[in-house]
C-alpha positions in Angstrom: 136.5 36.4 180.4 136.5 36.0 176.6 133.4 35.9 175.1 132.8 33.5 172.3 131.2 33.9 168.6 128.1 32.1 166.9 131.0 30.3 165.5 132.4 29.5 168.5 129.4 27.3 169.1 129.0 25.9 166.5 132.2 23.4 166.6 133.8 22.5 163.9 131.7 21.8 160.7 133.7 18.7 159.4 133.6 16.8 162.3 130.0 17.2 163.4 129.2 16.4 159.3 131.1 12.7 159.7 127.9 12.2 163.2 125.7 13.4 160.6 126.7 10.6 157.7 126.9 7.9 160.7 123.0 8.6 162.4 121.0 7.1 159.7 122.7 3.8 160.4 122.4 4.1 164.0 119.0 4.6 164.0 118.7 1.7 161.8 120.3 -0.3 164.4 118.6 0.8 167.5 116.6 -2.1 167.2 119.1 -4.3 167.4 121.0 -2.6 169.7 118.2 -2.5 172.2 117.3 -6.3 172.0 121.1 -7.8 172.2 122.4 -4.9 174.3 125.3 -4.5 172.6 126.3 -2.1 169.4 126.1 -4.6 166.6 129.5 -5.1 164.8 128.7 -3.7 161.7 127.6 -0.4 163.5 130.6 -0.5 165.2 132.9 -0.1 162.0 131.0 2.9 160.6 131.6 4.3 164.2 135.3 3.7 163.7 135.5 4.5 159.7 134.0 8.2 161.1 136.9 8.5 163.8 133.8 9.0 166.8 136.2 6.9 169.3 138.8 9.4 169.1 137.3 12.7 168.9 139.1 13.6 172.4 142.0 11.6 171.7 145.4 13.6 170.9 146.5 14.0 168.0 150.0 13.2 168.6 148.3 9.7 169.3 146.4 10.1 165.5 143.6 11.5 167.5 141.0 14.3 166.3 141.7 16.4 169.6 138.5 18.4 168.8 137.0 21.0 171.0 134.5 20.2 173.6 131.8 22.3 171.7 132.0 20.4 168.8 131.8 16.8 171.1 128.4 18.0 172.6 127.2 17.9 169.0 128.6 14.6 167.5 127.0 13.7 171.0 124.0 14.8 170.3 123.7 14.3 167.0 124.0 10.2 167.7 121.6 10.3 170.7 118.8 11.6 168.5 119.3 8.2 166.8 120.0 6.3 169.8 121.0 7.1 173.2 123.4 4.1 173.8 125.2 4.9 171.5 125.8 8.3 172.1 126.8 7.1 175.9 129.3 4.9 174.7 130.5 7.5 172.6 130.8 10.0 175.2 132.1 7.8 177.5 134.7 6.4 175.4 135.8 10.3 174.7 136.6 10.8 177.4 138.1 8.0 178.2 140.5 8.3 175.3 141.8 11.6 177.1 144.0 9.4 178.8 146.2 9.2 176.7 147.4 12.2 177.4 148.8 11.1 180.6 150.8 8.0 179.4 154.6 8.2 177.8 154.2 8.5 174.6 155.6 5.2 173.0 152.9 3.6 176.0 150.1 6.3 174.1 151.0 5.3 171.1 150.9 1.0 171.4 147.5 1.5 173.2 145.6 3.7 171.3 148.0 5.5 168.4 148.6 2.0 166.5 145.5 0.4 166.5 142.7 2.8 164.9 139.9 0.4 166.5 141.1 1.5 170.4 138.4 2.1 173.1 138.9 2.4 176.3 136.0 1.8 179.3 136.0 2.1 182.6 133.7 2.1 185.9 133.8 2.3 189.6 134.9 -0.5 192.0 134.9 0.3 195.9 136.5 -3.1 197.1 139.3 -2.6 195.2 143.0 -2.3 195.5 146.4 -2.1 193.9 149.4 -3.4 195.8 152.6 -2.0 194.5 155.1 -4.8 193.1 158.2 -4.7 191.2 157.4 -2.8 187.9 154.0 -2.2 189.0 151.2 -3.3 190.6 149.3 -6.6 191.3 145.4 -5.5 191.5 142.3 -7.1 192.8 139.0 -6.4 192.3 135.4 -6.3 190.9 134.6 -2.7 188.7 131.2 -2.0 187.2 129.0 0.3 185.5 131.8 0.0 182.8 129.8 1.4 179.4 131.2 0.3 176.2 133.3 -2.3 178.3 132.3 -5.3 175.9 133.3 -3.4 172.5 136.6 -1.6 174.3 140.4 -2.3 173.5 141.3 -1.9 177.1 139.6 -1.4 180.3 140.7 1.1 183.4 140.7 -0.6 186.6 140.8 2.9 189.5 142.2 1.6 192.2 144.1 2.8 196.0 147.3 2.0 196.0 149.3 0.3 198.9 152.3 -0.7 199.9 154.0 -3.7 199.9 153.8 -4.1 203.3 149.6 -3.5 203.2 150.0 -0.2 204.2 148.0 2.6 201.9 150.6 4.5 199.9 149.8 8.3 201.2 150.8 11.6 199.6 152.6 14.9 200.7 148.6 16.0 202.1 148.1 12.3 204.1 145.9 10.9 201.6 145.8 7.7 199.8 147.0 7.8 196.7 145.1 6.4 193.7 145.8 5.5 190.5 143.9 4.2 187.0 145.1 1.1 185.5 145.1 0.1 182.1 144.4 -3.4 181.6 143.6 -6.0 178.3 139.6 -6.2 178.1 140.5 -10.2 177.3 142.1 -10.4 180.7 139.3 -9.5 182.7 136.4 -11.7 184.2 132.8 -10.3 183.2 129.8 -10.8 184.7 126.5 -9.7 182.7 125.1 -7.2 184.8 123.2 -4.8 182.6 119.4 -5.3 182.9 117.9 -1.8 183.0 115.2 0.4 182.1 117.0 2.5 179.4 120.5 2.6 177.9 120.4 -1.0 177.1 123.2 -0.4 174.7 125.5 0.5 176.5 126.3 -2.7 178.0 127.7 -1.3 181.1 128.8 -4.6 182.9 131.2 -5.4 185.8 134.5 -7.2 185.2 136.8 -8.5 187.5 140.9 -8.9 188.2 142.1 -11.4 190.5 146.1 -10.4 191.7 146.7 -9.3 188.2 150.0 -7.5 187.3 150.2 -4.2 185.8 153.5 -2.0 184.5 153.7 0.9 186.3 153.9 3.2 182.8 150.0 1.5 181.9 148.8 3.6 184.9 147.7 7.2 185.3 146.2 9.8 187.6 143.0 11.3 186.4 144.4 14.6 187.9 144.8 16.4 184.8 147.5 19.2 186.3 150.0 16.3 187.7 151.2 13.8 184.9 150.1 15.2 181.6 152.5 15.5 178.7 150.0 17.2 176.3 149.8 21.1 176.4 146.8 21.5 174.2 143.5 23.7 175.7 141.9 20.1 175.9 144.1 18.7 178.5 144.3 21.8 180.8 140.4 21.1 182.2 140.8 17.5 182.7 137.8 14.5 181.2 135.1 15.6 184.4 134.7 18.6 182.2 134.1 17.0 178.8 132.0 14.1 180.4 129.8 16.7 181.9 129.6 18.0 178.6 129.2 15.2 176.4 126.5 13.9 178.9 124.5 16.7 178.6 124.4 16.5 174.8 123.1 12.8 175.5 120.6 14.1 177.4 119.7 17.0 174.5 120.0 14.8 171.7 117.0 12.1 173.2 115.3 15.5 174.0 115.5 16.7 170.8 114.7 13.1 169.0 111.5 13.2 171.3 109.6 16.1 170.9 110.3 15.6 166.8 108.4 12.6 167.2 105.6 14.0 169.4 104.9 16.8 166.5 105.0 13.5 164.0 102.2 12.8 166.7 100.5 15.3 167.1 99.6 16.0 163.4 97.6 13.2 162.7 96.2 11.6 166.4 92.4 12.2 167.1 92.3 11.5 171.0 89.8 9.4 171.9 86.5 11.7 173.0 88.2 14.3 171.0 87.0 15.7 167.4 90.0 17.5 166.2 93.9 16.1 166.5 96.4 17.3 169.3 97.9 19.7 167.7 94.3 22.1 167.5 95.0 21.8 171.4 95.5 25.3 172.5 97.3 23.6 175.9 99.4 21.1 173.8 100.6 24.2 171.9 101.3 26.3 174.5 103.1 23.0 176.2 105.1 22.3 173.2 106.6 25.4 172.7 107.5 25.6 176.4 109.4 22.2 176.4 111.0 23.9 173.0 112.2 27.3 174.6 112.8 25.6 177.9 115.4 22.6 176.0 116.9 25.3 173.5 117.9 27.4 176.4 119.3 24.9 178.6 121.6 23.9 175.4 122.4 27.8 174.8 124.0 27.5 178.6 126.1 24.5 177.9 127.5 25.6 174.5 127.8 29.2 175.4 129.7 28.8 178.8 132.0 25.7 177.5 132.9 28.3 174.7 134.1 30.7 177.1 136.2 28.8 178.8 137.5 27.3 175.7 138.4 30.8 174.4 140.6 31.2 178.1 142.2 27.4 177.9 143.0 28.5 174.2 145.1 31.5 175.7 147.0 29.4 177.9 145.3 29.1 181.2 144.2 26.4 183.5 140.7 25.8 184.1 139.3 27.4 187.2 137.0 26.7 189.8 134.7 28.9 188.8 134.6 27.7 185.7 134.2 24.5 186.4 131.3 25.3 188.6 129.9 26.7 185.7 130.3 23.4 183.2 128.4 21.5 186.3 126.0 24.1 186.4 124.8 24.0 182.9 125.5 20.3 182.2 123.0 19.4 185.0 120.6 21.4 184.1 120.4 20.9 180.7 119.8 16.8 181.5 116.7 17.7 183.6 115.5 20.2 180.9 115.9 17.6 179.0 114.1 15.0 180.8 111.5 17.3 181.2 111.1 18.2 177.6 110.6 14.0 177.1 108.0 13.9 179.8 105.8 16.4 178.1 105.6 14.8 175.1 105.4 11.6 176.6 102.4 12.2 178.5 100.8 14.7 175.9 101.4 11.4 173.4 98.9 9.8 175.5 98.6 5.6 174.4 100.4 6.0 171.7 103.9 6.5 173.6 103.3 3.4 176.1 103.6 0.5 173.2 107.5 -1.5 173.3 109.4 0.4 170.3 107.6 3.8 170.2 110.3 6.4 170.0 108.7 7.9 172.7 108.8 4.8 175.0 112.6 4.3 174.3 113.2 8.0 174.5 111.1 8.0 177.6 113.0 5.1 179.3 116.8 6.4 178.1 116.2 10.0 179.3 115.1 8.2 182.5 118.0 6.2 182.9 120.8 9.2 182.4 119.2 11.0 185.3 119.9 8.2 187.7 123.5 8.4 186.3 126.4 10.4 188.4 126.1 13.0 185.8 122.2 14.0 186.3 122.3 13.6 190.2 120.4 16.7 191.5 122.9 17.4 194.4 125.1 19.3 192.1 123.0 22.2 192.4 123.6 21.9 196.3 127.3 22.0 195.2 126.7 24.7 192.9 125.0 26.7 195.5 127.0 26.2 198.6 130.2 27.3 196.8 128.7 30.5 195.5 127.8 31.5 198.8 131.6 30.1 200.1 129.9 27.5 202.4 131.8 24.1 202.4 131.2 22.3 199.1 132.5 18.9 197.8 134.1 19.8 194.4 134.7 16.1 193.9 132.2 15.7 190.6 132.4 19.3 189.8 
């Protein structure tokens, strides 16, 4: 494999600078953000004037079509700020990747003409599309849908069947299933999203009811079957830049965290205690572990995603291999990442427990990505079984 450079890692200077500008005003905001769970509108347009919606986006669609080391740190540049956003961020990137997949006068009247274009989606397992003429008429109820109350359009996954009721099967026997693209103003929503972290993110359920949908507004997330785009971006498919821009979520809060714990530690006295935490020889030793442990976990993601950019950028598909590598690294990092928070968390004592610490929200967000799909700790079963070539379920890697 090629090996990539420093530079390599480090992603594209101008881009990550425009996350940079933005996370003053997103940590202003977190406040807010946190007690209407939404992104305020006036964040929203900075988000937009910096072009963070379309990082992933083609350009042939007036997309940045950036690389996916550079997304981990716009990622996690946000999420030291505030971690809903960076979710919706990340989400929406990858999201926007869709557009690769559409014709591209359907690209361009979704996302290409109107620079404020988001796209959110979720799962739904009662759910189904029956095909119609021009289309489809779909039915129902799709949650966990992040960003769905600031988004353009919202993708409905659905089975498809025929019009007869029967499922709609492939060349292998299996159903067939396809991603529709559907007006958020169309949609029925129903305010789920009362949870311990990533208030932000607003990640509510919506609902269709028979609605009608052109065939050319729907897409396979297989990235090797419809896509038009030939760029290294579109040859390893979203799952690969989720993983990524996930972890970076997860590094960003990590990051954010133990920067407030040495804040902390400078200046608390523990109660009992004569001299502040950071004269504790343990909470040294602790901190710089969490540091290493966090820095390295990173180092994985950045490094490996580098190296299979450097093959994608010479023309090839993304393997299995590598792909087992992304999921590898990505999951990893999060619970590095979570662990890094819990240390300084608990080493913060009283002082992290009180509504509005950074530590509490940091605490409760880092929390909250490890229940996520993306932080599940059967990866690593995946992970292991197919480097030992026992049966594996590659259907998240």
């Amino acid at each position: 494999m090629l090996t990539a450079t420093s530079a390599d890692l480090a992603g594209d200077p101008a881009v990550i600078s425009r996350a940079e500008a933005v996370r003053p005003a997103v940590g202003a905001a977190s406040k807010e953000i946190e007690s209407t769970r939404r992104l305020p509108p006036a964040l929203l347009d900075k988000l937009h004037e910096a072009g963070l919606f379309r990082l992933l986006l083609p350009r042939s669609s007036n997309g940045i079509e950036t690389d996916p080391m550079t997304f981990f740190h716009v990622i996690e540049t946000i999420a030291r700020a505030d971690a809903s956003t960076a979710w919706c961020l990340s989400q929406a990137g990858g999201c926007a990747m869709s557009a690769a997949y559409l014709e591209l006068p359907v690209a361009h009247a979704i996302f290409g003409n109107d620079p404020r274009a988001v796209l959110a989606w979720g799962p739904g397992p009662r759910v189904k599309a029956i095909e119609c003429d021009g289309g489809y008429k779909i039915t129902g109820v799709w949650a966990f849908a992040s960003g769905g109350r600031h988004a353009t359009r919202l993708g409905a996954h659905c089975p498809i069947y025929q019009a007869d009721g029967s499922p709609k099967l492939d060349a292998n026997g299996v159903q067939q299933e396809r991603t529709m693209l559907v007006r958020t103003e169309d949609v029925v929503w129903t305010d789920i999203w009362n949870t311990v972290g990533l208030r932000g993110t607003a990640s509510d359920q919506f609902a269709l009811d028979d609605y009608f949908v052109r065939a050319d507004h729907s897409i396979t997330r297989e990235f090797d079957q419809e896509c038009r785009e030939s760029g290294p971006l579109y040859r390893m498919g979203s799952g690969t830049c989720y993983q990524v821009g996930f972890a970076g979520v997860a590094c960003g809060i990590a990051r954010g965290a133990l920067d407030s714990f040495v804040d902390v530690a400078r200046n608390k006295v523990a109660r009992g205690q004569k001299s502040p935490l950071r004269d504790n020889a343990v909470v040294q030793s602790s901190l710089a572990q969490a540091e290493v442990n966090l820095r390295a976990a990173r180092g994985f993601v950045l490094q490996s995603m580098a190296d299979v950019w450097k093959a994608l950028s010479s023309g090839s598909l993304i393997t299995v291999e590598q792909r087992i590598t992304i999921r590898m690294a990505a999951t990893h990092a999060i619970h590095k990442a979570r662990e890094a928070v819990d240390f300084a968390y608990n080493a913060a004592g009283a002082t992290a427990i009180f509504e509005n610490h950074p530590l509490e929200r940091r605490f409760r967000d880092i929390h909250t990505v490890t229940q996520q799909l993306q932080g599940r700790l059967s990866h690593f079963e995946t992970v292991g079984a197919w480097m030992m070539g026992a049966d594996a379920d590659l259907t998240f890697v």
